[in-house]
C-alpha positions as CSV (number, residue, x, y, z in Angstrom):
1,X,-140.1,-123.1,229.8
2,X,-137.0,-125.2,230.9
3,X,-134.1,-123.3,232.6
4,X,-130.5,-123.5,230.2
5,X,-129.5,-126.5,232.4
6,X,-132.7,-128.4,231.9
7,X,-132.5,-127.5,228.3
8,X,-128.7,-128.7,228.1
9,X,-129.4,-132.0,229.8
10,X,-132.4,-132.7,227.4
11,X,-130.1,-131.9,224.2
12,X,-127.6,-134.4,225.6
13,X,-130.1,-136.9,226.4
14,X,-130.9,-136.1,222.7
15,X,-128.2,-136.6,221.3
16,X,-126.9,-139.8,223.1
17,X,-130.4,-141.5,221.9
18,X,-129.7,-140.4,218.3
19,X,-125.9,-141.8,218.8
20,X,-127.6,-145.0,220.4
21,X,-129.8,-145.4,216.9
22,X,-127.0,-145.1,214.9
23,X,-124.9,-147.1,216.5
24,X,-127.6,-149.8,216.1
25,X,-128.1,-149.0,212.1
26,X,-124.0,-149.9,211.9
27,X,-124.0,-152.7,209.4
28,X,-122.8,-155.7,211.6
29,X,-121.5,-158.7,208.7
30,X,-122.9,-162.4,209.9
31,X,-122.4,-165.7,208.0
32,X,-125.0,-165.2,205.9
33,X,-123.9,-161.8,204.7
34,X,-120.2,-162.7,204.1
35,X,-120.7,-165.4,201.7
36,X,-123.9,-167.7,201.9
37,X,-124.9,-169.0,198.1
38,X,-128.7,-169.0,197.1
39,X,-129.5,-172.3,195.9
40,X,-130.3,-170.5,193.0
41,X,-127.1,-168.8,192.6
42,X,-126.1,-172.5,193.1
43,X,-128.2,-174.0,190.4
44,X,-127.1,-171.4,188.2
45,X,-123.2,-172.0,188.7
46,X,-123.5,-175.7,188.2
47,X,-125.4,-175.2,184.7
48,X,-122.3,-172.6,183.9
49,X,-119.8,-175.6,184.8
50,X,-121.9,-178.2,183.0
51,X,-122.3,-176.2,179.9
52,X,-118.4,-175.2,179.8
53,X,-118.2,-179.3,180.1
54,X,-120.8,-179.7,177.4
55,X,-118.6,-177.1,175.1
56,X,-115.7,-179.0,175.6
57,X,-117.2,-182.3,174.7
58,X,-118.7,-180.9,171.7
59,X,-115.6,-179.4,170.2
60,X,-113.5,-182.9,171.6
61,X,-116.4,-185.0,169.3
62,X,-116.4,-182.5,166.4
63,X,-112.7,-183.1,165.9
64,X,-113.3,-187.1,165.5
65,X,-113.3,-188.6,162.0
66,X,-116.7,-188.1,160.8
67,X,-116.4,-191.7,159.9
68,X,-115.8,-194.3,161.6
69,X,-114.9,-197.5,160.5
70,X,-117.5,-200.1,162.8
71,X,-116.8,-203.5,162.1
72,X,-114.5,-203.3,159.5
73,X,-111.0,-204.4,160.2
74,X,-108.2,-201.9,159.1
């Protein structure tokens, strides 16, 4: 059995290892957490950019004469 001073040292030796942990767990941000792209996540923007391109394009075209005089002088 430990005497109340023994017991009081080992509940503050206790309780500055359980501080110590989570202090350790604390989330700490590094480069890669605060803003570090996937080249998947890049793929995937670049396909939204070239589709929003491809939209534009397609409504630019469908406004166009549907003919077009080729060869023929005006």
């Amino acid at each position: 059995m430990k005497t109340p001073e023994e017991a009081t040292v080992l509940i503050e030796n206790m309780s500055a290892s359980d501080h110590a942990i989570l202090h350790d767990r604390v989330h700490q941000p590094t480069k890669k957490s605060l803003l570090e792209l996937s080249s998947q996540d890049s793929v995937l923007a670049q396909n939204k950019l070239l589709s929003k391109q491809l939209e534009i394009l397609t409504e630019t075209i469908g406004k166009l004469p549907t003919k077009l005089s080729i060869g023929q002088p005006s």
